[in-house]
C-alpha positions as CSV (number, residue, x, y, z in Angstrom):
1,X,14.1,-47.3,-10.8
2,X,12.4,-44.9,-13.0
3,X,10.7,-41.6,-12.4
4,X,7.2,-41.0,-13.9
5,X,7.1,-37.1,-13.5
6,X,8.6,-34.5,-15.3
7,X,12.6,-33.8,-14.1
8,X,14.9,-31.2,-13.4
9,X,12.8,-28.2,-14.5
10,X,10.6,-29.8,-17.6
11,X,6.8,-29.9,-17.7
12,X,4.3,-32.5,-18.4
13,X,2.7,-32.6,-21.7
14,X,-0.9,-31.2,-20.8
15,X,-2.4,-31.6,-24.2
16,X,-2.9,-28.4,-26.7
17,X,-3.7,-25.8,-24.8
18,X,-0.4,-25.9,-22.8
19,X,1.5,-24.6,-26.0
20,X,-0.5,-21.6,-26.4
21,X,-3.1,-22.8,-28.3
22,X,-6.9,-21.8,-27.3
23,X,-8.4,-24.7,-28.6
24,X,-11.9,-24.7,-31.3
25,X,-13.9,-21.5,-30.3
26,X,-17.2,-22.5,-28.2
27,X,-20.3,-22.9,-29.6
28,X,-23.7,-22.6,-27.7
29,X,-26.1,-19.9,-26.5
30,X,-23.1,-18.2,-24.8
31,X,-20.7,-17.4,-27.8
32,X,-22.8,-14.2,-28.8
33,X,-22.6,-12.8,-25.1
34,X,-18.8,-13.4,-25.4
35,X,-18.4,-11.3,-28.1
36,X,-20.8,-8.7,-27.4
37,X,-19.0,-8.5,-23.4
38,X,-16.0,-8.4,-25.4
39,X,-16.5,-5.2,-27.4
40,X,-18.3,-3.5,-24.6
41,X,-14.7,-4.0,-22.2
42,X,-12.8,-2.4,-25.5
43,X,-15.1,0.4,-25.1
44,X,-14.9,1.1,-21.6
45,X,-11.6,0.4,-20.8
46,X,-10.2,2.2,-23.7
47,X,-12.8,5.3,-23.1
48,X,-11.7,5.3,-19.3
49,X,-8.5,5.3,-20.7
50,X,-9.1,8.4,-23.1
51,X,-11.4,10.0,-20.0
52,X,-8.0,10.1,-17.9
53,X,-5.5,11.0,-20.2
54,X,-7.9,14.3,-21.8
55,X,-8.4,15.6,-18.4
56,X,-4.9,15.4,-17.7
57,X,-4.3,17.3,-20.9
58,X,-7.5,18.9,-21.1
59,X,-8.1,17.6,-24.5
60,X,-12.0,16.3,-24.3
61,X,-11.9,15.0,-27.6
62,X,-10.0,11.8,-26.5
63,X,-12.8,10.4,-24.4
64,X,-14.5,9.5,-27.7
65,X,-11.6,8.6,-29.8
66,X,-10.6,5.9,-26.8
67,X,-14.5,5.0,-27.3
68,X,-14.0,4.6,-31.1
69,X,-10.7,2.5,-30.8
70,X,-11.9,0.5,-28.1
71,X,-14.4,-0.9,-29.9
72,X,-12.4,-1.6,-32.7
73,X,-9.9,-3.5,-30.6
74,X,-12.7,-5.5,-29.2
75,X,-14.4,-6.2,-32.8
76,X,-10.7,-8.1,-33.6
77,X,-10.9,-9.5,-30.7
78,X,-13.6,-11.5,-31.4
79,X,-12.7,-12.2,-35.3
80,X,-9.4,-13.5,-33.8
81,X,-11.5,-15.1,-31.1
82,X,-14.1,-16.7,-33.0
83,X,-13.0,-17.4,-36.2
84,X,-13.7,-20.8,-37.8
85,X,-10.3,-22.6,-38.4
């Protein structure tokens, strides 16, 4: 008698996406939203981030350097993200 699922620890074969692989980027009306919600999170997080850590060391300038590299990190984000392959 044979098993049919996976044994003793190992995992069924799910298809592509299983081994870390996103898949083709979407297309449709909602791609531009993606990457425009995409840099706005950089941008917030990363300014909330530079907003707590300048008034804990009273350096104000940090609030717009966390905005600046936010939105950096969120504009590769989307190349990564949507990039043609």
């Amino acid at each position: 008698m044979t098993e049919s699922g996976p044994r003793g620890g190992e995992q069924a074969d799910r298809g592509p996406a299983s081994h870390g692989h996103p898949g083709p980027p979407p297309d449709g009306p909602g791609t531009g939203w993606s990457a425009l919600s995409y840099q706005i999170a950089g941008m917030a997080l990363y300014g909330a981030i530079g907003w707590l850590i300048g008034r804990w060391t009273h350096l104000g300038v940090l609030f717009p350097i966390g905005m600046i590299a936010g939105l950096g990190f969120g504009t590769a984000l989307v190349i990564l993200r949507f990039r043609s392959r």
